[in-house]
N, C-alpha and C positions, 0 to 999 in steps of 0.2 A: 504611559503605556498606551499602544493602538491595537485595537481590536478588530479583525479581521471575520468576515464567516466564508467557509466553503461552504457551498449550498448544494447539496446532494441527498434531498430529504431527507430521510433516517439515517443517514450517514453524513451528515453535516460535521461540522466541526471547525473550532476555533485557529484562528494566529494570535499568537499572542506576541508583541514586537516591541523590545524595551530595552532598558539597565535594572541588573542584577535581579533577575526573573528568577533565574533558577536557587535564589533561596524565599519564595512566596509559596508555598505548599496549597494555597488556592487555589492554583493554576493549575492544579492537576487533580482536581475534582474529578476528573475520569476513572483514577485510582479506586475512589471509595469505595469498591464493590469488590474491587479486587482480593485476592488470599494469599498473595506474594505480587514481589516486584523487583524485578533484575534490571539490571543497568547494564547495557551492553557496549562499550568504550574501545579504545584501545590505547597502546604503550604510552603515545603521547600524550592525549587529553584525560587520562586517569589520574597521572599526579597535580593537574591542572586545576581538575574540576568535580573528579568523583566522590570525594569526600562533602564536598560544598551542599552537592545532589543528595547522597547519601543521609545528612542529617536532615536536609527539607521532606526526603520522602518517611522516613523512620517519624516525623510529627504526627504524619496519617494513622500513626500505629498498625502500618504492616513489614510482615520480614522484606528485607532488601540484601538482594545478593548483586555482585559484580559478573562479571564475564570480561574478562581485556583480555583484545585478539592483538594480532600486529598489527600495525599500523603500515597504510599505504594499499594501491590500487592492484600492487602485483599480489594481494593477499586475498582477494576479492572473488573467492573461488569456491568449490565445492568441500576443500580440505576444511576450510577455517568455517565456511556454514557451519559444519557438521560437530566442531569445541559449543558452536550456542545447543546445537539439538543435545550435544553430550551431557552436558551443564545442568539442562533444563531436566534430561530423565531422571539423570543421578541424584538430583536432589526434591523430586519429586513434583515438579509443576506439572501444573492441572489447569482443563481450560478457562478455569478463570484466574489466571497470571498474565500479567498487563508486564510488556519488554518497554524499557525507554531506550533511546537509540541516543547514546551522550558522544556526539563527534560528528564527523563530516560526511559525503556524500556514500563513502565507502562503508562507513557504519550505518548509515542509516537507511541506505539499499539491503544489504546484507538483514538490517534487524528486523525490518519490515516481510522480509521474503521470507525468516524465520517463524515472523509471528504467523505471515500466511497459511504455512507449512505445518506446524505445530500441532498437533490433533485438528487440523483443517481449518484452524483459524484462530487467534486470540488475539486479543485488542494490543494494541503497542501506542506510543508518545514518541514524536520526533523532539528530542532538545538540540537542534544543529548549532555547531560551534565554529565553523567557515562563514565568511561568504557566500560562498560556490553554494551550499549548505542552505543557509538561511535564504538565500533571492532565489531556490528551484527545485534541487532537489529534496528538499521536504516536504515540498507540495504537493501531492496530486495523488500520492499513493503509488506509484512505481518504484516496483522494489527488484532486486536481483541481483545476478552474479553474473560475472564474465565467464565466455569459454574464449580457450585459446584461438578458436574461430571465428570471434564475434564480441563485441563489447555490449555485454546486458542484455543477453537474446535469451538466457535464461531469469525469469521472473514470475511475479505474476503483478495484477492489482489489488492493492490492499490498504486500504487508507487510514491513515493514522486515527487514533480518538482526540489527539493535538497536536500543535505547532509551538512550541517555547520556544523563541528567537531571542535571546539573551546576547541585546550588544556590544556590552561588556567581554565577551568572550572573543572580539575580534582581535581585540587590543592584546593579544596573546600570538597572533599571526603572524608567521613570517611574512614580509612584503610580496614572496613569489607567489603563497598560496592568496593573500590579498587581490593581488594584481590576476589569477585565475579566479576567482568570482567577481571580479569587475568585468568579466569576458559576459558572465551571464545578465549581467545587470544591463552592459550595452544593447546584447541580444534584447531584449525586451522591449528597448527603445526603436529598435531597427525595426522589429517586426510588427509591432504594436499602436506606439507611441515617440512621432518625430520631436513632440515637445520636450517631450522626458530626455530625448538623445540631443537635444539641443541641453537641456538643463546638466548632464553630464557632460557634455563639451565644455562649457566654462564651468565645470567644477572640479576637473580633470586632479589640483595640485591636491584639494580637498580629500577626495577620493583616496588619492594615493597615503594619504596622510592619518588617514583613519579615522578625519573630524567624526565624533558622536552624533551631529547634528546634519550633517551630510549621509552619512553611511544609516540614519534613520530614516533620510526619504529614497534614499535608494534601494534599501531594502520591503520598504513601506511599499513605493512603488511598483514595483517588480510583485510583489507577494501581490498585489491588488490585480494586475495584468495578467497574473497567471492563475492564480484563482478564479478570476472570471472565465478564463477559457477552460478550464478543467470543470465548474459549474454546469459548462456548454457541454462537455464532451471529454465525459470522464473517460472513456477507452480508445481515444486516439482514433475515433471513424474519421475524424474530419478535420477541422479548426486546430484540435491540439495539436495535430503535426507541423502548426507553422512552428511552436518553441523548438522544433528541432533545426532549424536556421544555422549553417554549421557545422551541425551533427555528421551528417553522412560525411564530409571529407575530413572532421576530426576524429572521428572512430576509426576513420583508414590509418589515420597518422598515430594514433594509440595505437590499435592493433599492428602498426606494420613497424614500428619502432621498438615494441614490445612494451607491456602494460607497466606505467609507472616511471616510464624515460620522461616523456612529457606530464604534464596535470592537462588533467581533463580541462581545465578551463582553459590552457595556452592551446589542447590543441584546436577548440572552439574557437578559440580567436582565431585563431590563424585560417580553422575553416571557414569562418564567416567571410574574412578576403576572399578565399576562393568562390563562398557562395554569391560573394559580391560581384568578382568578375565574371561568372558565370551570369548573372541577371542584367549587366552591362550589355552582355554580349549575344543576349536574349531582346536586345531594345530595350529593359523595363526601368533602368536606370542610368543615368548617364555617366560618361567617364569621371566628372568633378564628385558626385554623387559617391562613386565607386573609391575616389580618392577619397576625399571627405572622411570616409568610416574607415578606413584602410589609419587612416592619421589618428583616429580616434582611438583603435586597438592597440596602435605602436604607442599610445601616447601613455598607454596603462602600462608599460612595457611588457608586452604580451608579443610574441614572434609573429611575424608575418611573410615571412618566409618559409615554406612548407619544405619537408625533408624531400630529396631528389631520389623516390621510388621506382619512376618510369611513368610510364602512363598503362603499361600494364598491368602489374600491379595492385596501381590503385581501383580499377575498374576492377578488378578482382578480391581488393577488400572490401569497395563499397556495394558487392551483389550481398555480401553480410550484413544486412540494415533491413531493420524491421519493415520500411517504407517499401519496399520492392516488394510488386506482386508482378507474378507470373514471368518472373525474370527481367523485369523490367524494372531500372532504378528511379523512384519518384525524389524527385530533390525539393527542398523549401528552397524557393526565390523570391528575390523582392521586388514586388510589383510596382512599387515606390517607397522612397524612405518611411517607416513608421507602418507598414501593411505588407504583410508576406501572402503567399499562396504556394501550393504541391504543383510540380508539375511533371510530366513525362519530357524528358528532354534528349535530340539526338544525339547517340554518341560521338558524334561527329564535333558538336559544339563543345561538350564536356571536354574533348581530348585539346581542344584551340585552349580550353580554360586549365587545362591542367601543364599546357606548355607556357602558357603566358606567364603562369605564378612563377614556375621555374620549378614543377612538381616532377615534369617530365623533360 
């Protein structure tokens, strides 16, 4: 097991990144204070794993309730929030009840934006059981739910008491949902770390295969990259915006496709081409450069071809991104492989880039 610190003084807290973590009842020393502890799942990762959790957490000798919502990103809403607030009244939690978030990026936004919410704050545990899960979305304390207007514009920040990265839970994945958190893992390289995107390049068959021993430095690596820069800039003023690399023209493609056609992580990949040719086309990176990671994305079997919206459209989903002030869209580009930066860019170039992919 590899041990991790997000460093956010009093708000610190552990990663913990291994096999078969979630039956070590140590790891969740954050519990011991606790007066209950609910597990918040859904359809598919409960017969998987909630049991397993269930008798690790009952060792601490506290009650342990379930919650399984549906499963999937079209569920990601204010209805299904409102089963965890139901849950939690009915059966009387109080603010010191600690939520674990046992599933992927949909459960563990959702658990997180509940504990936020909850008499105005109560501790929660991410156990992610993705990919997409374990290398991002667990990190950093971003929590929320979609509106039909916007992918995750409702949230707040609220950071977990921990990180349980249980490997073993990978080998339970579909190849599709795999191959969407390998979107996030490359991201990281692209923006961060060109070594790392080189050490992913020939590890490409690995990857896809689910070696233990591969999928732990990939994981490892990513949770280190992203943890440093959430350390830096816990609320997204600055730095953090480069992990959204992607984001704004994959949230157009979630949003304009409807939530749940694509995984969040294909449409990431597939934004990342775009954010690619758009930084080509900005001078910062060259056409080989621009191919190069375009090869990389398809080679996860992630789409790279974006759905044909128009180009108006898209300009009109991507004004719905947290990045845009005062009507203006700030996009992550890459300044060079391995180093992103925010920029203001004219529409004028954006639309060359959204005809080039074949958006428009």
């Amino acid at each position: 097991m590899k041990t991790l610190e997000v460093d956010l003084g009093n708000r610190s807290y552990p990663i913990h990144i291994g096999t078969n973590l979630i039956d070590q009842p140590e790891l969740f020393r954050a519990c011991e204070k606790a007066t209950s502890l609910y597990i918040v799942t859904n359809t598919t990762v409960a017969p998987l794993y909630a049991d397993r959790l269930t008798k690790t957490l009952e060792k601490l000798g506290k009650p342990v309730r379930r919650i399984v919502l549906p499963d999937g990103e079209v569920y990601k809403d204010w209805k299904n929030l409102q089963l965890i607030f139901d849950d939690l009244l009915k059966h009387g939690a109080d603010r010191q009840t600690m939520l674990i978030a046992l599933g992927g990026g949909v459960i563990g936004d959702m658990t997180g934006f509940a504990a936020a919410s909850f008499m105005r704050g109560i501790r929660f545990i991410q156990v992610p059981t993705t990919l997409l899960a374990q290398v991002d979305s667990s990190v950093g304390g971003k929590t929320g739910i979609n509106h039909p207007l916007g992918k995750n514009m409702i949230g707040a920040f609220h950071q977990p008491a921990a990180v349980i990265a249980d490997l073993n839970t990978l080998k339970t994945l579909p190849a599709r949902e795999l191959s969407a958190g390998l979107a996030e893992v490359i991201k990281h390289g692209a923006i961060a770390d060109a070594e790392f995107l080189n050490w992913i390049e020939a590890n490409t068959s690995a990857l896809l295969a689910c070696d233990t021993n591969a999928m732990a430095h990939a994981v490892l690596r990513s949770c280190e990259i992203k943890s440093a820069v959430v350390s830096a800039d816990e609320r997204e003023g600055g730095v953090r915006a480069t992990l959204n690399f992607g984001h704004t023209f994959g949230h157009a493609i979630e949003a304009g496709m409807g939530y749940g056609e694509w995984l969040h992580g294909e449409a990431v990949g597939c934004g990342m081409v775009m954010g690619a040719e758009l930084s080509h086309r900005l001078g910062q990176i060259s056409k080989s450069e621009f191919e190069r990671l375009s090869k990389i994305i398809h080679a996860m079997n992630l789409p790279i071809q974006p759905p044909k919206f128009g180009a108006k459209r898209y300009m009109e989903l991507m004004q719905v991104d947290k990045k845009t002030e005062g009507g203006q869209i700030r996009y992550v580009v890459l300044e060079k492989m391995g180093k992103a930066q925010i920029k203001s860019v004219p529409d004028a170039q954006v639309l060359e880039t959204l005809v080039a992919t074949g958006a428009a």
